[in-house]
mmCIF file of the N, C-alpha and C atoms, coordinates in Angstrom:
data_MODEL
# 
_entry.id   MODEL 
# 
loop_
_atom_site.group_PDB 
_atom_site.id 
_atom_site.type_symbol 
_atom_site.label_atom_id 
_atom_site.label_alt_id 
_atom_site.label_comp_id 
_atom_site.label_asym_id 
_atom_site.label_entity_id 
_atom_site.label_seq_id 
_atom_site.pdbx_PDB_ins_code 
_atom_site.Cartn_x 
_atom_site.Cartn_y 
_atom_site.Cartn_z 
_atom_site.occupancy 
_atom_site.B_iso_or_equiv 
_atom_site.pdbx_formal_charge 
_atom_site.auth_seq_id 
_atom_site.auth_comp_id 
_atom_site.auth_asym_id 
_atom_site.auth_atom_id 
_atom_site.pdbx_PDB_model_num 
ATOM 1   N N  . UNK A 1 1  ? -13.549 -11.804 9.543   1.00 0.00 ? 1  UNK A N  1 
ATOM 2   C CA . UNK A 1 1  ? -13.577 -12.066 8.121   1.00 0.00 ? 1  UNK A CA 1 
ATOM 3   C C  . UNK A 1 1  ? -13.387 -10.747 7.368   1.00 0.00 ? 1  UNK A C  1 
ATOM 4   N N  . UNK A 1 2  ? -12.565 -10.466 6.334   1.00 0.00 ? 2  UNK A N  1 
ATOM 5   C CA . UNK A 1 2  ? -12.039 -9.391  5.749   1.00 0.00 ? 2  UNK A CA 1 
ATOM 6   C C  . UNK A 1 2  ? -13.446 -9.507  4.943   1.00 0.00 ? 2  UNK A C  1 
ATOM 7   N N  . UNK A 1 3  ? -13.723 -7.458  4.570   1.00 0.00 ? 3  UNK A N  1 
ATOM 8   C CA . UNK A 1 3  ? -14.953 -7.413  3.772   1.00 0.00 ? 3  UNK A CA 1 
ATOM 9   C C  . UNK A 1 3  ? -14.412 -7.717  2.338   1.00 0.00 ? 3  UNK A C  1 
ATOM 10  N N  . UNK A 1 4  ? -15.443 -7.213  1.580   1.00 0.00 ? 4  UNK A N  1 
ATOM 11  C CA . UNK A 1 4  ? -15.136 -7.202  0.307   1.00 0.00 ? 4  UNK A CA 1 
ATOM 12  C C  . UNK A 1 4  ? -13.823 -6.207  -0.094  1.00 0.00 ? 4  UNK A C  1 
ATOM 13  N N  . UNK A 1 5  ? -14.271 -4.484  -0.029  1.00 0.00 ? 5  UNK A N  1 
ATOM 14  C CA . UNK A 1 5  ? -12.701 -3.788  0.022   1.00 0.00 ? 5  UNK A CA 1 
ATOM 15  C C  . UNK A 1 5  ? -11.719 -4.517  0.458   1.00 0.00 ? 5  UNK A C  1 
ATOM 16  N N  . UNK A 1 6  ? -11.505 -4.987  1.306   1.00 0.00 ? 6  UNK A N  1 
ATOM 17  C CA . UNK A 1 6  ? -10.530 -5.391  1.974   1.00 0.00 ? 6  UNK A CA 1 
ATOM 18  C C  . UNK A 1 6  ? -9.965  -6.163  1.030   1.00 0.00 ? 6  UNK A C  1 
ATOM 19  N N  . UNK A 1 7  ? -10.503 -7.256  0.672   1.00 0.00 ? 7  UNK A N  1 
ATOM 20  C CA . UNK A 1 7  ? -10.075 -8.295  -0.244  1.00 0.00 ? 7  UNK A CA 1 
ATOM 21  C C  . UNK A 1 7  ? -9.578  -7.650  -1.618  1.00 0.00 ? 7  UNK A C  1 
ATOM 22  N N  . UNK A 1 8  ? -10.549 -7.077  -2.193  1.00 0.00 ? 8  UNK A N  1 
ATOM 23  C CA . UNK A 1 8  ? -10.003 -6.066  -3.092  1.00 0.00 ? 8  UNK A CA 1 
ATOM 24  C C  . UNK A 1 8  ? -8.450  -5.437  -2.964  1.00 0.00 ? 8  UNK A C  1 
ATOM 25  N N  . UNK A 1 9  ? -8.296  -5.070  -1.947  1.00 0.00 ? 9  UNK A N  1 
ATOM 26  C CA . UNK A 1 9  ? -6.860  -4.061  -1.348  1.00 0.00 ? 9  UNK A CA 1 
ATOM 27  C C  . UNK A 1 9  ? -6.167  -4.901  -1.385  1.00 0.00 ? 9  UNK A C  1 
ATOM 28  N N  . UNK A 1 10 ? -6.345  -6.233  -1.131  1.00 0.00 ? 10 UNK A N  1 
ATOM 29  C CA . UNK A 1 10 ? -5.432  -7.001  -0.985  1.00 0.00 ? 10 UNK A CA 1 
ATOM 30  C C  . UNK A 1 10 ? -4.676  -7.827  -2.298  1.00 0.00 ? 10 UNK A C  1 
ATOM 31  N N  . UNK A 1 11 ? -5.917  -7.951  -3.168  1.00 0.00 ? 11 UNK A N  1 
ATOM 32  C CA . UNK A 1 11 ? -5.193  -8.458  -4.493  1.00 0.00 ? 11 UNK A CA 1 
ATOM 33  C C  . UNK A 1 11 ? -4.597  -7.243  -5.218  1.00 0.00 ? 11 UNK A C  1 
ATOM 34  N N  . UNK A 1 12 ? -5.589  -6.020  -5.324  1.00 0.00 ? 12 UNK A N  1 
ATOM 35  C CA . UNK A 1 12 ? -4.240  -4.723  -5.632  1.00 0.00 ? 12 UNK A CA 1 
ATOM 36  C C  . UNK A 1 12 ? -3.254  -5.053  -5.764  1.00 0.00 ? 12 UNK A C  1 
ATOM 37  N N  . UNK A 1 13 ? -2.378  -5.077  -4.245  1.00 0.00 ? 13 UNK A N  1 
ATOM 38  C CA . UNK A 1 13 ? -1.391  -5.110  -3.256  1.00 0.00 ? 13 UNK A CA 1 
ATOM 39  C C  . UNK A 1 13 ? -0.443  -6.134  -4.305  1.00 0.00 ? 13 UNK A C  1 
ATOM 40  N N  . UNK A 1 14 ? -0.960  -7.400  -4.179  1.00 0.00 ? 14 UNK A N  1 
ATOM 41  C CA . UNK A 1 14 ? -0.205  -8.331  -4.906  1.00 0.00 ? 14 UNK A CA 1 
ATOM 42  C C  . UNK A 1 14 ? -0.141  -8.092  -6.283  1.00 0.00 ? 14 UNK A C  1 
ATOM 43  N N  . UNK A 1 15 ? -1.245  -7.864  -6.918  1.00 0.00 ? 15 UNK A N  1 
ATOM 44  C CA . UNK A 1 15 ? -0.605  -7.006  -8.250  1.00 0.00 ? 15 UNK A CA 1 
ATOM 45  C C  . UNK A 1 15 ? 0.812   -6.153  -8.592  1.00 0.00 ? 15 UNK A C  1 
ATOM 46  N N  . UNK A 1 16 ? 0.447   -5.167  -7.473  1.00 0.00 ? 16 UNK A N  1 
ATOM 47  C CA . UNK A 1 16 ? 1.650   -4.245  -7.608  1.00 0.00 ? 16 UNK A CA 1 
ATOM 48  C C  . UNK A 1 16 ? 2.675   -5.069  -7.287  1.00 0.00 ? 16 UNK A C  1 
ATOM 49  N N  . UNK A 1 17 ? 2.650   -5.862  -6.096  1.00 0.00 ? 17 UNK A N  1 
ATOM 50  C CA . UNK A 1 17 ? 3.930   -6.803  -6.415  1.00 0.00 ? 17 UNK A CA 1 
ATOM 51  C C  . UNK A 1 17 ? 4.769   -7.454  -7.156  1.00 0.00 ? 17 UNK A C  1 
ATOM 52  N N  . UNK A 1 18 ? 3.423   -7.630  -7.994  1.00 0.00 ? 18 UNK A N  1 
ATOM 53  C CA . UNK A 1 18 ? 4.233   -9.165  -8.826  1.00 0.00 ? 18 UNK A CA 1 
ATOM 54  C C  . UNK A 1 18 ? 4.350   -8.414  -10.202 1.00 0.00 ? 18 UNK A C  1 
ATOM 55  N N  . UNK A 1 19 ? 3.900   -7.319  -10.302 1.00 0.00 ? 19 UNK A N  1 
ATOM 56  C CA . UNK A 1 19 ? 3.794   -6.852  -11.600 1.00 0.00 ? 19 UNK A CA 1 
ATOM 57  C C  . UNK A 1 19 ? 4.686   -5.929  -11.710 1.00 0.00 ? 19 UNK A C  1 
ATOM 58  N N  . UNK A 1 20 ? 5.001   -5.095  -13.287 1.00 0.00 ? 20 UNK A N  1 
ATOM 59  C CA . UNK A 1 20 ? 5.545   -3.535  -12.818 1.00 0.00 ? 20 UNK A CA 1 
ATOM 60  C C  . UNK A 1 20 ? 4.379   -2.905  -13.975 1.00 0.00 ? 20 UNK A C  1 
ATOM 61  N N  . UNK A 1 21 ? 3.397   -2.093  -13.196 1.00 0.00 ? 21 UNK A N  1 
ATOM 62  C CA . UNK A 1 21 ? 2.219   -1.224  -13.680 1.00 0.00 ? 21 UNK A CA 1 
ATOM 63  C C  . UNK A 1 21 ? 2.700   0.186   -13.262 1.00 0.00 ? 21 UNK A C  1 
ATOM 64  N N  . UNK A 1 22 ? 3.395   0.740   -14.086 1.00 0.00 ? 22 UNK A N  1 
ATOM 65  C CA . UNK A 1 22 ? 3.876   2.145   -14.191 1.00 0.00 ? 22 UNK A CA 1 
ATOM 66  C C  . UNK A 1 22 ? 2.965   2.818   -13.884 1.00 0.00 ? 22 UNK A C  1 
ATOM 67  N N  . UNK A 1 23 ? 1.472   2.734   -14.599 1.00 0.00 ? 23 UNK A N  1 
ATOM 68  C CA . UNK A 1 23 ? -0.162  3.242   -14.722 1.00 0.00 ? 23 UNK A CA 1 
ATOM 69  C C  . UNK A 1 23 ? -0.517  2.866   -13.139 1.00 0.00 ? 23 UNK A C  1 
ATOM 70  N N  . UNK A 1 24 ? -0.200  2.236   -12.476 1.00 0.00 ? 24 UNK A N  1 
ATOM 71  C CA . UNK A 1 24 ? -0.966  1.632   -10.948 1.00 0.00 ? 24 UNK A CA 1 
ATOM 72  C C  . UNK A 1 24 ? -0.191  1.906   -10.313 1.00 0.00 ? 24 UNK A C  1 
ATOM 73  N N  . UNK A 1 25 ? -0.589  3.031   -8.900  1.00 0.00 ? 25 UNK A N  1 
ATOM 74  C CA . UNK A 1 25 ? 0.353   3.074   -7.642  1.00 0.00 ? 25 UNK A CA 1 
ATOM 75  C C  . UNK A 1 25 ? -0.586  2.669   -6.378  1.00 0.00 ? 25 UNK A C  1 
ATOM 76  N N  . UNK A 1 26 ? -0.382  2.585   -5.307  1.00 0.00 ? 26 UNK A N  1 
ATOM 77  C CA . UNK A 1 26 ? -1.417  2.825   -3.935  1.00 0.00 ? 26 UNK A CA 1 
ATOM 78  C C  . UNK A 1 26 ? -0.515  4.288   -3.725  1.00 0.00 ? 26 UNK A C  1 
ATOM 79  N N  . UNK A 1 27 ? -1.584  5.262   -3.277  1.00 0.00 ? 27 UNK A N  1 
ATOM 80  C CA . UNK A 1 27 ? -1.339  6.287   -2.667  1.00 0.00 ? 27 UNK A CA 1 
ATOM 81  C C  . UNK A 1 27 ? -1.926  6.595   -1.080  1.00 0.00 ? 27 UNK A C  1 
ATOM 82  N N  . UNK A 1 28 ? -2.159  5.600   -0.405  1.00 0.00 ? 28 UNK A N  1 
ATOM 83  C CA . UNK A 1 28 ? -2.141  5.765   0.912   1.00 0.00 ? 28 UNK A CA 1 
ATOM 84  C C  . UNK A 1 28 ? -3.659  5.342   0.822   1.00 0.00 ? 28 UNK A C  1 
ATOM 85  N N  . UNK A 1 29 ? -4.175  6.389   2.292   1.00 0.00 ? 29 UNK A N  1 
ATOM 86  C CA . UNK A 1 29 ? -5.489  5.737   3.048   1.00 0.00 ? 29 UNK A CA 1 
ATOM 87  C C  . UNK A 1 29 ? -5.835  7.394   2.864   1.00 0.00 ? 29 UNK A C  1 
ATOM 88  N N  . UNK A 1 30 ? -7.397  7.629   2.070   1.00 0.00 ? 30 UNK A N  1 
ATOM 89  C CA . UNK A 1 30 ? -7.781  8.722   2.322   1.00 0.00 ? 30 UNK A CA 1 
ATOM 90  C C  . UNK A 1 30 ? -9.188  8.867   2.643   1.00 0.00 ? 30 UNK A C  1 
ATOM 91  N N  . UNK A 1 31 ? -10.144 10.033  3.254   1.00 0.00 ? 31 UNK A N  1 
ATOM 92  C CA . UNK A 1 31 ? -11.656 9.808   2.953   1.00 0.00 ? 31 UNK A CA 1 
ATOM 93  C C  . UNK A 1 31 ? -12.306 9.503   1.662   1.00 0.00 ? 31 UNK A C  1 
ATOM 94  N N  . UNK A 1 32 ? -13.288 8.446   1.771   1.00 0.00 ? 32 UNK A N  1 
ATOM 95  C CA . UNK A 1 32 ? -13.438 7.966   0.354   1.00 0.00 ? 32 UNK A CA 1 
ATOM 96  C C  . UNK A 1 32 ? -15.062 9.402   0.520   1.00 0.00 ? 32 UNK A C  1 
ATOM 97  N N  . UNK A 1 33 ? -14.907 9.579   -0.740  1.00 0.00 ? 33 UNK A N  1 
ATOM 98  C CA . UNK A 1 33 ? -16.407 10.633  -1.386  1.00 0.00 ? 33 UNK A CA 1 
ATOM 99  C C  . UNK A 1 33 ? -17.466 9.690   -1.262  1.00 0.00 ? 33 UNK A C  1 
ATOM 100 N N  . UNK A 1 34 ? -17.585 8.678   -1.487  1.00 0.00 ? 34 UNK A N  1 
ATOM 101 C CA . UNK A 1 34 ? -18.229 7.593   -1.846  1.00 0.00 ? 34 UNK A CA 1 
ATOM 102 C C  . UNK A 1 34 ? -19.235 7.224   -0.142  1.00 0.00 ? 34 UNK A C  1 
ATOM 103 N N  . UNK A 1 35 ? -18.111 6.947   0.312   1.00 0.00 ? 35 UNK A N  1 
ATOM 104 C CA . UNK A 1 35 ? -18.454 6.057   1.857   1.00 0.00 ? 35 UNK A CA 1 
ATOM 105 C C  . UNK A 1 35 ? -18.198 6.942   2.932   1.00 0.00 ? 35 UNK A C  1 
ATOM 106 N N  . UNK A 1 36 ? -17.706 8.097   2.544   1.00 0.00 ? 36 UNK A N  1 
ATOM 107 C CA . UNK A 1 36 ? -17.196 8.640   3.889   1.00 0.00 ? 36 UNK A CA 1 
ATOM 108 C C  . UNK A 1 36 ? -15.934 8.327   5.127   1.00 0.00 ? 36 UNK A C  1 
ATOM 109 N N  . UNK A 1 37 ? -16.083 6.514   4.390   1.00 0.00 ? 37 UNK A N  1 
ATOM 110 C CA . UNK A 1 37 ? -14.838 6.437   5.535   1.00 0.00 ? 37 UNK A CA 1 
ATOM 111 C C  . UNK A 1 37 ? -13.079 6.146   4.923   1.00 0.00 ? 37 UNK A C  1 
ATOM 112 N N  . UNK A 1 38 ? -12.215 5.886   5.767   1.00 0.00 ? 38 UNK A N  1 
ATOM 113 C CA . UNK A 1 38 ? -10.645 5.819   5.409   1.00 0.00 ? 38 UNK A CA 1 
ATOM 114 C C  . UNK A 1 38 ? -10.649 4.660   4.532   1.00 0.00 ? 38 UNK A C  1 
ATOM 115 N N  . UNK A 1 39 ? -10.193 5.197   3.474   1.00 0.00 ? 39 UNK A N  1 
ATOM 116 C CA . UNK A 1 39 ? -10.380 3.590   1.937   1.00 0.00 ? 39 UNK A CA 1 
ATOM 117 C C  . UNK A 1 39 ? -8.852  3.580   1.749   1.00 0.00 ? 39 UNK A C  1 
ATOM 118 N N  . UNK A 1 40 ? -8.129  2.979   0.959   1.00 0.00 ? 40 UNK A N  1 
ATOM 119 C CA . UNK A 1 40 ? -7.388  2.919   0.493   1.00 0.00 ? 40 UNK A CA 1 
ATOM 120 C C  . UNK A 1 40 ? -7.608  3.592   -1.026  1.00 0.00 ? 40 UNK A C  1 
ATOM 121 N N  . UNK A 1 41 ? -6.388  4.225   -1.647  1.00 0.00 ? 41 UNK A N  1 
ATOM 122 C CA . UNK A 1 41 ? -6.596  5.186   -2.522  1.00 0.00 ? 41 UNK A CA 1 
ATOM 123 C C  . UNK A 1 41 ? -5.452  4.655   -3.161  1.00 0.00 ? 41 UNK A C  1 
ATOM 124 N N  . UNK A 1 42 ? -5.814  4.918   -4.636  1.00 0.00 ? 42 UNK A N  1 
ATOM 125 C CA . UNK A 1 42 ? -4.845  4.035   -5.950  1.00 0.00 ? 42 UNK A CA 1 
ATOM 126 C C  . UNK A 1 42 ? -4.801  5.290   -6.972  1.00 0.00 ? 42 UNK A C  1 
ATOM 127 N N  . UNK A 1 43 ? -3.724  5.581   -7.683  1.00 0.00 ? 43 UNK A N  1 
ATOM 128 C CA . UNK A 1 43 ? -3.325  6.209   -8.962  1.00 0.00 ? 43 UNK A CA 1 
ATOM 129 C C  . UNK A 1 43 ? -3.773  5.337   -10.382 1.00 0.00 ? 43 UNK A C  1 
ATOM 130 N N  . UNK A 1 44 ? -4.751  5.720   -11.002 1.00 0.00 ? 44 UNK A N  1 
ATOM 131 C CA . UNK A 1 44 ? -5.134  4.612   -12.261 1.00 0.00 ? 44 UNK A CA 1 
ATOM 132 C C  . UNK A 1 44 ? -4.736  5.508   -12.989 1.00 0.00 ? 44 UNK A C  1 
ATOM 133 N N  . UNK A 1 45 ? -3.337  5.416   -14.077 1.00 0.00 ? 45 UNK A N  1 
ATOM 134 C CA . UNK A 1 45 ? -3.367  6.614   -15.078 1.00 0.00 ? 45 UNK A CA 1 
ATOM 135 C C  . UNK A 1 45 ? -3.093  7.855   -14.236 1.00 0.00 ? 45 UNK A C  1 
ATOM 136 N N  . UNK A 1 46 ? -3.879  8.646   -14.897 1.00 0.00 ? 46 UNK A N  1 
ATOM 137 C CA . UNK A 1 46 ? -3.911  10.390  -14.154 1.00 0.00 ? 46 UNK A CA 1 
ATOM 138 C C  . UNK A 1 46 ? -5.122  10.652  -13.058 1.00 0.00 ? 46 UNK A C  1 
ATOM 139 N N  . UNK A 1 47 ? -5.833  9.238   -12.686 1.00 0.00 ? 47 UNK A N  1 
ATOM 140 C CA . UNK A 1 47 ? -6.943  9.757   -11.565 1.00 0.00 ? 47 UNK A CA 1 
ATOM 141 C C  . UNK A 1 47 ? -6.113  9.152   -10.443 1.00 0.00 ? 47 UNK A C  1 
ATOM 142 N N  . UNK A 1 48 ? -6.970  9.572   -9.632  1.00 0.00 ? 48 UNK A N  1 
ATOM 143 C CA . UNK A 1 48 ? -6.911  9.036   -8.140  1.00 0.00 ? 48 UNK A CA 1 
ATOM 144 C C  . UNK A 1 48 ? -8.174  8.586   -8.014  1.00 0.00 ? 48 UNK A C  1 
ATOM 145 N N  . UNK A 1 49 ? -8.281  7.478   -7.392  1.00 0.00 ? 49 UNK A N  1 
ATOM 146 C CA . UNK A 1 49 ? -9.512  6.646   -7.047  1.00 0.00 ? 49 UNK A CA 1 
ATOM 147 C C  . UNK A 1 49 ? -9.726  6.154   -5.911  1.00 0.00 ? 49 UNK A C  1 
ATOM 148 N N  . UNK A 1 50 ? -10.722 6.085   -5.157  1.00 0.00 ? 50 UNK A N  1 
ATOM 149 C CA . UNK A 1 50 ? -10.628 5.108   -3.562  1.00 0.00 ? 50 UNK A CA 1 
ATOM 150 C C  . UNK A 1 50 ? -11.075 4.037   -4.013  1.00 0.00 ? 50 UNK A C  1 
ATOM 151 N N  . UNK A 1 51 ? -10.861 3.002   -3.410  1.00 0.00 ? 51 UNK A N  1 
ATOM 152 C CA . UNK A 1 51 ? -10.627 1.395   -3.867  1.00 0.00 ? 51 UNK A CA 1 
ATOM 153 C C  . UNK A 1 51 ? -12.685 1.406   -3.790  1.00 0.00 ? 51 UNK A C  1 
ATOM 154 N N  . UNK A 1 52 ? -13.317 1.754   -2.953  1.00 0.00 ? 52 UNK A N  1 
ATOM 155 C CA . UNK A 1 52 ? -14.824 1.840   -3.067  1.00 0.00 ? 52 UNK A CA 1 
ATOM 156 C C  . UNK A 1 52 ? -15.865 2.687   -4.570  1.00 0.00 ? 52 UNK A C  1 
ATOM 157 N N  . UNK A 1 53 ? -14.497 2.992   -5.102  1.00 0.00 ? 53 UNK A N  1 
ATOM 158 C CA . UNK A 1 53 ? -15.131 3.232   -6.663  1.00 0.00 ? 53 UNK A CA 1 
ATOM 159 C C  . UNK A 1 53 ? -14.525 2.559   -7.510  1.00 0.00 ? 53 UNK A C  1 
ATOM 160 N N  . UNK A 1 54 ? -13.851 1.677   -7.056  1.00 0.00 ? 54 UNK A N  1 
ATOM 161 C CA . UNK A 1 54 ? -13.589 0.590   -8.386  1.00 0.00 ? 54 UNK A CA 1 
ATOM 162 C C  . UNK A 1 54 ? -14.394 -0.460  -8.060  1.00 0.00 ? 54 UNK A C  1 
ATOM 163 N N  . UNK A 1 55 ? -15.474 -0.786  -9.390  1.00 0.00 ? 55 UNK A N  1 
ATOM 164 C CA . UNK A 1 55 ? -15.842 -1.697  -9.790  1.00 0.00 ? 55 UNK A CA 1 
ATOM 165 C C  . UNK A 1 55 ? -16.101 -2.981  -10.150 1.00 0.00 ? 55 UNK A C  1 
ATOM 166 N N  . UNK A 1 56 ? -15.002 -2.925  -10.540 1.00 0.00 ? 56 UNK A N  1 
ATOM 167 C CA . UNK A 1 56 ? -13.918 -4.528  -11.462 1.00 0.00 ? 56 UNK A CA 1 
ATOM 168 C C  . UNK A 1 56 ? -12.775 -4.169  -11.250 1.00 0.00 ? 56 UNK A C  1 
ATOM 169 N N  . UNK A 1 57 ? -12.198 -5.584  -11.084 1.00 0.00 ? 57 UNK A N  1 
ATOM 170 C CA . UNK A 1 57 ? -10.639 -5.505  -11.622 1.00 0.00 ? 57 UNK A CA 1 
ATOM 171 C C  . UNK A 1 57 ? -10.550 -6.514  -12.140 1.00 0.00 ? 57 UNK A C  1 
ATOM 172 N N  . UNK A 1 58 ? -10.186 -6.988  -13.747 1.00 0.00 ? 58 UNK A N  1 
ATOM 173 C CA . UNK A 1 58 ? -9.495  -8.068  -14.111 1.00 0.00 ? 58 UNK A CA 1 
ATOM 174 C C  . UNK A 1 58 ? -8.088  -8.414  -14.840 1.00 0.00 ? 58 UNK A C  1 
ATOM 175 N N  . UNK A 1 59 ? -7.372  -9.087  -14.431 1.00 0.00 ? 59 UNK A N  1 
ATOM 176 C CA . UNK A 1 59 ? -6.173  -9.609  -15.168 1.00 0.00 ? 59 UNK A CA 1 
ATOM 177 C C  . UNK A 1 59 ? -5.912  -10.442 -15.880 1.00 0.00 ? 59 UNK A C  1 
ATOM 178 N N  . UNK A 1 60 ? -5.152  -9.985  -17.063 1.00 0.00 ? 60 UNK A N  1 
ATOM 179 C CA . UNK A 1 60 ? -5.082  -10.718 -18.105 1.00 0.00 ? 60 UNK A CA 1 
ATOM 180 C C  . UNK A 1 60 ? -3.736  -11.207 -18.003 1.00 0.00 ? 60 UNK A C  1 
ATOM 181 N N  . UNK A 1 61 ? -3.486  -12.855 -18.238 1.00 0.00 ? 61 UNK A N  1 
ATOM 182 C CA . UNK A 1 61 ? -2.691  -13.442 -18.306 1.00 0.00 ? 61 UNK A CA 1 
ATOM 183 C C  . UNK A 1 61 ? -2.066  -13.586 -19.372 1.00 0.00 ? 61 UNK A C  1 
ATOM 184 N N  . UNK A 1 62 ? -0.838  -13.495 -19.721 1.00 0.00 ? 62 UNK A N  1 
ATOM 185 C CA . UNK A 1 62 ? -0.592  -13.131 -21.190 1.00 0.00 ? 62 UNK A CA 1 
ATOM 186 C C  . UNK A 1 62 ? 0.868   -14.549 -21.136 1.00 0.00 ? 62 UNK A C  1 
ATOM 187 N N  . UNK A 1 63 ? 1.068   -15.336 -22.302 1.00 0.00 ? 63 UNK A N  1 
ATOM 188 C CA . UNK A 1 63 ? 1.910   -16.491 -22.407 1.00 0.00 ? 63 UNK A CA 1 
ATOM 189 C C  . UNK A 1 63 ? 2.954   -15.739 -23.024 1.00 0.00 ? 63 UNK A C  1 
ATOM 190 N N  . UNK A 1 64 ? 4.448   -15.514 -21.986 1.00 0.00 ? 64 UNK A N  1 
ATOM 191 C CA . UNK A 1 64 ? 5.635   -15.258 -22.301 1.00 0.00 ? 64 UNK A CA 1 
ATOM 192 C C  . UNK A 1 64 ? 5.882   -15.724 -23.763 1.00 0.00 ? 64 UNK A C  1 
ATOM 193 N N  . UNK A 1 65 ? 5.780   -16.491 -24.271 1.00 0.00 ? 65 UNK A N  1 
ATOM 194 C CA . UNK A 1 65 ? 6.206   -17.676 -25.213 1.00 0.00 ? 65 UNK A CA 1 
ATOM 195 C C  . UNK A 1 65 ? 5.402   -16.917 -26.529 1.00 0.00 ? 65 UNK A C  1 
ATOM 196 N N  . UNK A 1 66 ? 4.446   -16.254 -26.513 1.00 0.00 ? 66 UNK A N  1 
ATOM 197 C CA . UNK A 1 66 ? 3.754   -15.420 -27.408 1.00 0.00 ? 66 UNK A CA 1 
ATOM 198 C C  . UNK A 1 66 ? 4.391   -14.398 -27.810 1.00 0.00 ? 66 UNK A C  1 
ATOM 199 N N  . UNK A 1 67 ? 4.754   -13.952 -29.435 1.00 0.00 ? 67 UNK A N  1 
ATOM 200 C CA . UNK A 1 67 ? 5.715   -12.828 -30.006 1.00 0.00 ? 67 UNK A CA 1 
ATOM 201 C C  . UNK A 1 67 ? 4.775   -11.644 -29.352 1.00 0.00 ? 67 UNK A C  1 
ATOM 202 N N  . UNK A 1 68 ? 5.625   -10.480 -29.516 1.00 0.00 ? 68 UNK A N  1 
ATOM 203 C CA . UNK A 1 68 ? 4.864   -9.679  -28.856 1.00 0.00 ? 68 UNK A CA 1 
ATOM 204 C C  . UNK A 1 68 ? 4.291   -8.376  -30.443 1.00 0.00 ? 68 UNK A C  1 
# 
């Protein structure tokens, strides 16, 4: 059974897919500060983050059909 990170990494993943987040990259697998062990590591903006210090993630669904 995938942990929680895991699951996390994984909707990331599909984010970056389905989306284009200029602001959001994955930058590989590094030691997390946090846990000590190999996390997956993301570009938010100008930080670098291991997926074990993000918190939340939520997405907002926004209706094409809405002026912008």
């Amino acid at each position: 059974m995938p942990t929680q990170t895991e699951l996390l990494h994984y909707r990331l993943q599909a984010v970056l897919r389905d989306y284009n987040m200029p602001d959001f990259e994955y930058i590989g697998e590094r030691l997390s500060y946090i846990s000590g062990e190999m996390v997956p590591w993301y570009r938010i903006g100008g930080a670098e983050v291991p997926i074990d210090a993000i918190t939340e993630f939520e997405t907002e669904e926004s209706d094409e059909s809405d002026p912008i």
